[in-house]
Structures are given as structure tokens and as C-alpha cells.
C-alpha positions in Angstrom: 7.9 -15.1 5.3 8.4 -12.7 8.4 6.6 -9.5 9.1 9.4 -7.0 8.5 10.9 -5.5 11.1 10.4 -1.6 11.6 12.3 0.6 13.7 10.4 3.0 16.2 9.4 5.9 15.2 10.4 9.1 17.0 7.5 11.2 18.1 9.2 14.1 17.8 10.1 14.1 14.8 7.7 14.5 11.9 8.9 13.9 7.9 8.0 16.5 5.6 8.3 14.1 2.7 5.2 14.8 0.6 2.1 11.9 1.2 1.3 9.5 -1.6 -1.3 9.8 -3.7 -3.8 6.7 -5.2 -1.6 6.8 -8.4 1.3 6.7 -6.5 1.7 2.9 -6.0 3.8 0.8 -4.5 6.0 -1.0 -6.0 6.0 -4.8 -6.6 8.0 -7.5 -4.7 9.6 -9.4 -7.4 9.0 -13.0 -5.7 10.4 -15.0 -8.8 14.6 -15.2 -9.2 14.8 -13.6 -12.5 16.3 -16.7 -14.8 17.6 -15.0 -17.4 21.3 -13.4 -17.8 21.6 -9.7 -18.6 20.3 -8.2 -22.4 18.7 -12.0 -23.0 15.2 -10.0 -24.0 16.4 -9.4 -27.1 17.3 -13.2 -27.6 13.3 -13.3 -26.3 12.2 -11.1 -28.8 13.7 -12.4 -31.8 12.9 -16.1 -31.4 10.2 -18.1 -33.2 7.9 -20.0 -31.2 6.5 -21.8 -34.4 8.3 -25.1 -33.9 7.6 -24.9 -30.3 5.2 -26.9 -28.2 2.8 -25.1 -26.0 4.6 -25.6 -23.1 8.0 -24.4 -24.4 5.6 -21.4 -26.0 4.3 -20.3 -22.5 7.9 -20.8 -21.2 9.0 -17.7 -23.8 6.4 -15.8 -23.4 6.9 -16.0 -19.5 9.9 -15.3 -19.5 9.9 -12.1 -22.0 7.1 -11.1 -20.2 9.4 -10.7 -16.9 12.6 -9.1 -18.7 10.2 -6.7 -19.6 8.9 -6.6 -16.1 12.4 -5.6 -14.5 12.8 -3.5 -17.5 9.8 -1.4 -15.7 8.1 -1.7 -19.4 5.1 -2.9 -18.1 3.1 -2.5 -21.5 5.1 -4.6 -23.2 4.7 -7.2 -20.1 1.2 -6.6 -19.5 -0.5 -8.5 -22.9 2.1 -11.5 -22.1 1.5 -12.3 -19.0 -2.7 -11.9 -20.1 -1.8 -14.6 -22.7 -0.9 -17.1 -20.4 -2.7 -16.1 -16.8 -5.1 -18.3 -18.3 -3.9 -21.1 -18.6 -3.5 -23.5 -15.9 0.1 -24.5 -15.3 3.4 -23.7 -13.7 3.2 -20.3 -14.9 -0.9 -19.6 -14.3 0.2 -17.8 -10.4 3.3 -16.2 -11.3 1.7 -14.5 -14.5 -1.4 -13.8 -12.3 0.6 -11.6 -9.8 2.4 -9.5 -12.2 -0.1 -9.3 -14.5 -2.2 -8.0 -11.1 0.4 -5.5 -10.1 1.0 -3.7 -13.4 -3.2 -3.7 -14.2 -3.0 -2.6 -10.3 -0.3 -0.1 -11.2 -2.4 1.1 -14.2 -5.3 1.3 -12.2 -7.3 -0.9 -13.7 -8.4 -2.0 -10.1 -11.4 -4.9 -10.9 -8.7 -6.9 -13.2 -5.9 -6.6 -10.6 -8.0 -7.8 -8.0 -9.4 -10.8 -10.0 -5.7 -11.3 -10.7 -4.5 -11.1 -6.8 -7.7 -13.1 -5.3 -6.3 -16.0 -7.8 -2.6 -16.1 -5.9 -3.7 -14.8 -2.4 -3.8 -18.1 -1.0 0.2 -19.1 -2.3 2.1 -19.3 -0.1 4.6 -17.6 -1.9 2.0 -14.7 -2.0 -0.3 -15.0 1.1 1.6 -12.5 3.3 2.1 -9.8 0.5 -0.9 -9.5 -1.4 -3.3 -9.1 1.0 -2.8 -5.4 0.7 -3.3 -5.2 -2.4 -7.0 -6.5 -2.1 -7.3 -4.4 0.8 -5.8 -0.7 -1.2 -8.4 -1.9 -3.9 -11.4 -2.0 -1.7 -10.4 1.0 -0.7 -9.8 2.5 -4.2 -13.7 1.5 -5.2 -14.8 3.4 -1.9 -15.9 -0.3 -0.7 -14.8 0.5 3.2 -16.8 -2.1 5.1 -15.3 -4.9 2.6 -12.2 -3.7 3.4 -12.4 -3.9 7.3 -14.3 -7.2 7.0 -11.5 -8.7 4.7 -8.6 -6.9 6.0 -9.3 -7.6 10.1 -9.3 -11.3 10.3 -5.6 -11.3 8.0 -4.3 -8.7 11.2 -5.1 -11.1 13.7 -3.6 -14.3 12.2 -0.8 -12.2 11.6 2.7 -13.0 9.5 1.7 -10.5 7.0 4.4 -8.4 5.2 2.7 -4.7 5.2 1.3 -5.7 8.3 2.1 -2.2 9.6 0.5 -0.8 6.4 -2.6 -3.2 6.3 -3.3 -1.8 9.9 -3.0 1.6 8.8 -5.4 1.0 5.8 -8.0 -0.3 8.0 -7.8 2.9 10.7 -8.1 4.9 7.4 -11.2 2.9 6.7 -12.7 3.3 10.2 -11.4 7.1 10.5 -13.4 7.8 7.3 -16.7 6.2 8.8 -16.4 8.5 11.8 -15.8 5.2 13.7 -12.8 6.8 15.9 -12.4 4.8 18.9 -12.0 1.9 16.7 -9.2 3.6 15.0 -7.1 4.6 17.2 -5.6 1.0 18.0 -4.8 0.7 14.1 -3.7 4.0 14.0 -1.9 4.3 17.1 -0.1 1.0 16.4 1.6 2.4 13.0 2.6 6.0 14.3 4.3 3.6 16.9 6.3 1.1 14.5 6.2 3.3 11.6 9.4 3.7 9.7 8.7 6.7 8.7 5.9 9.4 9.8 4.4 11.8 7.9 2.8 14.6 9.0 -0.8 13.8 8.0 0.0 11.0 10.0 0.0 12.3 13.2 -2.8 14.9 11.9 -5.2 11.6 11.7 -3.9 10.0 14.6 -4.2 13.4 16.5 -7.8 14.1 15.3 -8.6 10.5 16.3 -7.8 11.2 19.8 -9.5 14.9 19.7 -13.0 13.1 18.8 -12.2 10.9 21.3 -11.6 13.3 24.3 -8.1 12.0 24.4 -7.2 15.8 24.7 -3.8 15.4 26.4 -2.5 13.2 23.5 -4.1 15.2 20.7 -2.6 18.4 22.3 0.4 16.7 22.3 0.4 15.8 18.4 -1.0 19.3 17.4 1.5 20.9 18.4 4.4 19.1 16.7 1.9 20.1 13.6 0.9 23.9 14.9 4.0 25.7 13.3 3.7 23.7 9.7 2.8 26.6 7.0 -0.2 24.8 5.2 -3.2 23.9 5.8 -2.6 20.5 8.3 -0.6 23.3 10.8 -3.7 26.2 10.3 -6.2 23.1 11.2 -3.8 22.3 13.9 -4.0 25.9 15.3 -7.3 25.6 15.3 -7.9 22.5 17.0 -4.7 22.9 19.5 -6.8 26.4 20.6 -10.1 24.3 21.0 -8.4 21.5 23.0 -6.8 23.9 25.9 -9.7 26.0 25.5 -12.7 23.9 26.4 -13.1 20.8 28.3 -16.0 19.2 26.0 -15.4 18.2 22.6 -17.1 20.7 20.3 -17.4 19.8 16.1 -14.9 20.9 13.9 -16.2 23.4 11.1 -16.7 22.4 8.1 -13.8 24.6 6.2 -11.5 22.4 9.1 -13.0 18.8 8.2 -10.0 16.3 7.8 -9.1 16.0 3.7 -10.4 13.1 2.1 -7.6 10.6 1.3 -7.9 12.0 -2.5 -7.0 15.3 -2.2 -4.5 15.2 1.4 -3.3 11.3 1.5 -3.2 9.8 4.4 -1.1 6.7 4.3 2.1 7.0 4.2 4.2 4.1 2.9 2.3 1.5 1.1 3.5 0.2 0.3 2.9 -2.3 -0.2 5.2 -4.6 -1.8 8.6 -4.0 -3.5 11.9 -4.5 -5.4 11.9 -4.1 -8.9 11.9 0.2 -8.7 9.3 3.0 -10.0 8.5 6.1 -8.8 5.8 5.4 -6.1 4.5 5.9 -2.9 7.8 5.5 -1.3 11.1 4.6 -3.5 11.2 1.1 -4.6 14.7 1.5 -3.7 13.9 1.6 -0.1 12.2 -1.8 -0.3 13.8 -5.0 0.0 11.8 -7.5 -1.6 10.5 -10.3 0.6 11.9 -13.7 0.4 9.9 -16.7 -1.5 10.6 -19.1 1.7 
């Protein structure tokens, strides 16, 4: 599978669409052709499984589990594909991702990552749910596990939200105060971004301010500075500091950058998707990654 291809962003222009939030989520490549032929789930729903074997019995519950799945009725899915995640046989990675994306969805982050370390080594998997386990170290405020996890996958590379992963991780590293280390990450999406939000180049702004890269910070400040909330006030603020001072001076506390809780900062996440909920971006703007 091949790192998608983004188009370059332009640095002029900055969206407006509002940032995700951790509920928000991404929505879920659906990696498995669906086998069945439209309104079968009811055929699923009404059949016996007491003559069948077990095989034939995991086979149904399978594939109910995944109508319901594209059906978006993930509490219906959710016990069925617990029932068999189990169980080791043709179905034990399939049932593991999706049962790791809804409990992922539902945030019910320590079974969705149990779920996602079982499959992240698939090959049908390995390039997409990485950052998953990355989002959820993040979610459990465990910052240092995701930089030491989430670094080495960067530099092998081939990774589907490889643009995303590399955001997640300047997130971590901006949180920790660790700027100069990133910048790269950060640098690296506003550059291949498809889109970019405006806390986006707030971060990646405020990166370069604490780094006395005052020519660049100026530059995204002001593409923030007439923005009527508090990202262009903080702006202001820091635009007025960089042209007025030639030493870096700390920001007041009332002008701290927002925590990723209450002003997200990523801005797709993505993450993975096809089959369509209301998330951080559309699942309709996702094209689900190809199996091969």
C-alpha cells in the first residue's frame, strides 16, 4: 500500500473549517470487499446457526457483524465481532480491526488498542493502523510512548497517514515544550497538508516564535492576526512581540497555546477511512486504501 499522495498546500490560504475534537474520529478504511449483496442482513439476522458447525457459525456472525458495520450500526457490530476476535482463524484479524475501530470510535481506548496491536503487523493493516496506536497514546496523555513508537514507523516509511502520524508526533513534542524537535514534523505537514487549518499554522507559527525563527513566525501570524477569536488576539499579541523585540520573551499565561482538548490541533486524522460518519474530516473525503 502507498503513502497517499497530497497536494501542496497553499500558505496563503488558511481553512476556517472548525478543528476536530478527540471524539471526533476518523473514520475507518474498510479493508475487506464487503461479500454480501445489498439488504442480505436481514437474511443474516433471521437464520439459525443451530445446525451449523463452528466454522460456518463464525462465518455468520462475521459477516452480520460487517453489514452492520457499513450500516454505521456499530452496536449491533460491536458484541459480534467480540464473539469471534477470539478465536483463532480466518476471521481472528479482520474481527480484531473492526472490533478496534468501533471500541476506538466509542472511546474505549485500552480495548481498541489491544485490538489494533493484534493486526498491526498484517500486512493488510501495517501502514494504516499505526495511527491508531499512536492517537491512543496520545488520548491516555502517554507522549513519550507515542514518540518512541510512532518515530521509527516515520522513518521506514510506506505509512498511509504518514502526513498525519508526523503531525501527531510534532503535537507530542510541541506539548513537551520540545520545539526545535517539532518543527520538522510540523513543518513537514503544513507543507503536504491537504488541507490547513488555522491552529495549524498557529502551532507551527508558535514553534518557530520559541525558536527565534521570527521571520517565519511573523510571517504565519499574520495570515492569523485578522481572525476574530482568540488564535488571531494571541496572534496580535505575538505578531507585536516578534517586530518589537529581537529576544524571545515568554508568552503570558492568559496567551499559552490551548491544550489539544479544548483548541485541537490536528487537523485531519484521520486516520483511516471509507465506510462514512461524522468525524474529524468527512468520511466521504477518504478513499479507502487498497488491501494490495
Amino acid at each position: 500500500m502507498k503513502t497517499r499522495k497530497r497536494k501542496p498546500s497553499n500558505s496563503s490560504t488558511v481553512s476556517t473549517t472548525p478543528p476536530r475534537t478527540d471524539d471526533q474520529l476518523p473514520a475507518c478504511p474498510v479493508l475487506l470487499p464487503p461479500q454480501q449483496a445489498p439488504g442480505s442482513y436481514p437474511l443474516y439476522e433471521k437464520a439459525s446457526i443451530d445446525n451449523l458447525s463452528n466454522e460456518e457459525i463464525a462465518d455468520a456472525k462475521f459477516e452480520l457483524a460487517y453489514c452492520y458495520f457499513n450500516l454505521k450500526d456499530f452496536a449491533k457490530a460491536q458484541p459480534l465481532f467480540a464473539s469471534i476476535k477470539e478465536i483463532q482463524n480466518k476471521y481472528y484479524i479482520p474481527a480484531n480491526y473492526y472490533y478496534g475501530f468501533i471500541s476506538y470510535y466509542n472511546k474505549q481506548y485500552a480495548d481498541a488498542l489491544t485490538s489494533f496491536q493484534r493486526v498491526q503487523q498484517d500486512p493488510k493493516y501495517a501502514t494504516v493502523v499505526p495511527y491508531y496506536i499512536a492517537e491512543i497514546y496520545y488520548f491516555q496523555g502517554k507522549r513519550d510512548q507515542l514518540i518512541k513508537y510512532a518515530e521509527p514507523l516515520i522513518r521506514k516509511g510506506d505509512l498511509y497517514y504518514d502526513a498525519e502520524l508526523k503531525q501527531l508526533v510534532g503535537q507530542a513534542y510541541f506539548e513537551k515544550k520540545e520545539y526545535a524537535k517539532a518543527l520538522p514534523y510540523l513543518e513537514e505537514y503544513n507543507e503536504n497538508a491537504e488541507e490547513v487549518r488555522k491552529e495549524d499554522v498557529y502551532q507551527l507559527s508558535y514553534a518557530y516564535y520559541q525558536t527565534a525563527n521570527l521571520e517565519k513566525a511573523i510571517k504565519g501570524f499574520k495570515q492569523l492576526s485578522s481572525s476574530k477569536d482568540s488564535l488571531g488576539q494571541n496572534s496580535m499579541y505575538l505578531l507585536g512581540d516578534c517586530t518589537s523585540a529581537p529576544a524571545i520573551r515568554p508568552m503570558p499565561a492568559t496567551h499559552s497555546p490551548s491544550a489539544r482538548a479544548t483548541a485541537p490541533i490536528l487537523s485531519s486524522r484521520r486516520s483511516p477511512a471509507s465506510t462514512t460518519v461524522s468525524c474529524r474530516l468527512s468520511w466521504a473525503t477518504r478513499t479507502p486504501p487498497s488491501p494490495s
